[in-house]
Structure formats: structure tokens, C-alpha cells
C-alpha positions in Angstrom: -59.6 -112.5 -105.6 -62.0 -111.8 -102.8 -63.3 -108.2 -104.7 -64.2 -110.2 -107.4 -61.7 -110.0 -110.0 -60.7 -111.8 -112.1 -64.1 -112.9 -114.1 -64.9 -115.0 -117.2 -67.0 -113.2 -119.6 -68.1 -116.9 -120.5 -69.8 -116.6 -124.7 -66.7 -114.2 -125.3 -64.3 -116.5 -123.9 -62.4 -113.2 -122.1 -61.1 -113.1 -118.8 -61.0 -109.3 -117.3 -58.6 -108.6 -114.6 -58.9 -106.2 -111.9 -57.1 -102.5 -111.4 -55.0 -103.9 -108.9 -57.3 -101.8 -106.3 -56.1 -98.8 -107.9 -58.5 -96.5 -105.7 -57.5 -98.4 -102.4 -53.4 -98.0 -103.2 -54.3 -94.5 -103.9 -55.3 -93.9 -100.1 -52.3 -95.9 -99.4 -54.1 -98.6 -98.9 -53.0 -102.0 -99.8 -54.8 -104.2 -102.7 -57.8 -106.2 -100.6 -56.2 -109.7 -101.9 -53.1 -108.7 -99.4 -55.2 -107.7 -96.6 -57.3 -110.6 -96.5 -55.0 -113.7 -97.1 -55.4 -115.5 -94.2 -51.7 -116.6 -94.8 -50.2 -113.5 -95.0 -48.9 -115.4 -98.0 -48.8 -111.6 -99.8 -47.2 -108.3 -99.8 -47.7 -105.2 -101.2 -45.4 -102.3 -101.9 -42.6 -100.7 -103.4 -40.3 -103.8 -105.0 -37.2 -102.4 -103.6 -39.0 -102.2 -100.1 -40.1 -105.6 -101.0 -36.8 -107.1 -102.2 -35.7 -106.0 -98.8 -37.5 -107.2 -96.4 -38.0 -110.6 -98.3 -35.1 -111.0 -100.4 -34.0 -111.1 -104.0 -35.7 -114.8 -104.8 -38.1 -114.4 -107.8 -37.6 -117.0 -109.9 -40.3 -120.0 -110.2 -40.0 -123.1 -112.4 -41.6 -124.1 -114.8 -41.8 -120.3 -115.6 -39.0 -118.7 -117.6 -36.1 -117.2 -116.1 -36.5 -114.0 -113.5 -33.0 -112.9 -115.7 -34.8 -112.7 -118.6 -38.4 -111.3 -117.5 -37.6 -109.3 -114.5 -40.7 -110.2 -113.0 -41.5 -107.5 -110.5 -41.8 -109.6 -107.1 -40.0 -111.7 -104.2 -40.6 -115.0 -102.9 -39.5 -116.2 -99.6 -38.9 -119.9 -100.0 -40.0 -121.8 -96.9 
């Protein structure tokens, strides 16, 4: 994450995420990670937006099934 986040509280052996740039999304904004990819590798928005401009794809082995989790997201497979 290029604002830092996530980070290993190292003696309490806890990682702490971040808010997801809660503030930036508020000012409709999206989350710096997206902005600064050099890839363009990530998106940001509404997951039906999402699901529509990338398609329905979200399923990732060795992860468990998208039918069962619902995972909110898309992949493009390239």
C-alpha cells in the first residue's frame, strides 16, 4: 500500500489494515492504491459498476469458491 497500510505491530504480532481511504472515497475520490498502480491493475467503485465494465469473473484458486463467499470484486483474466 503506498499510504502505508498495512503494518506489522511486530512484539504484538498484529497486522492493522487501512480504512480503505475512507476520507478520500468520501470526496469521491478513489483509494490511493488505485490511483497509483502503475498497471492500472485496480479499480475502484460501485461492484455492479464494476462487474460491468469488467465482467462477472471473481473466482481465484487456490481460494474457495466465489459461490460460496461472494467475494465483492471482478477480475479480468488476461
Amino acid at each position: 500500500c503506498p499510504a502505508g497500510a498495512p503494518q506489522d505491530h511486530g512484539a504484538t504480532a498484529q497486522l492493522t489494515k487501512g480504512d480503505g481511504c475512507y476520507d478520500r472515497v468520501a470526496e469521491g475520490k478513489k483509494p490511493i492504491c488505485v490511483e497509483s498502480c502503475p498497471l492500472r491493475a485496480l479499480d475502484f467503485g460501485p461492484i455492479d459498476e464494476l462487474r460491468k465494465k469488467h465482467g462477472e469473473l471473481a473466482a481465484v484458486a487456490p481460494l474457495p469458491r466465489a459461490h460460496f463467499t461472494q467475494p465483492m470484486l471482478s477480475l479480468i483474466h488476461l
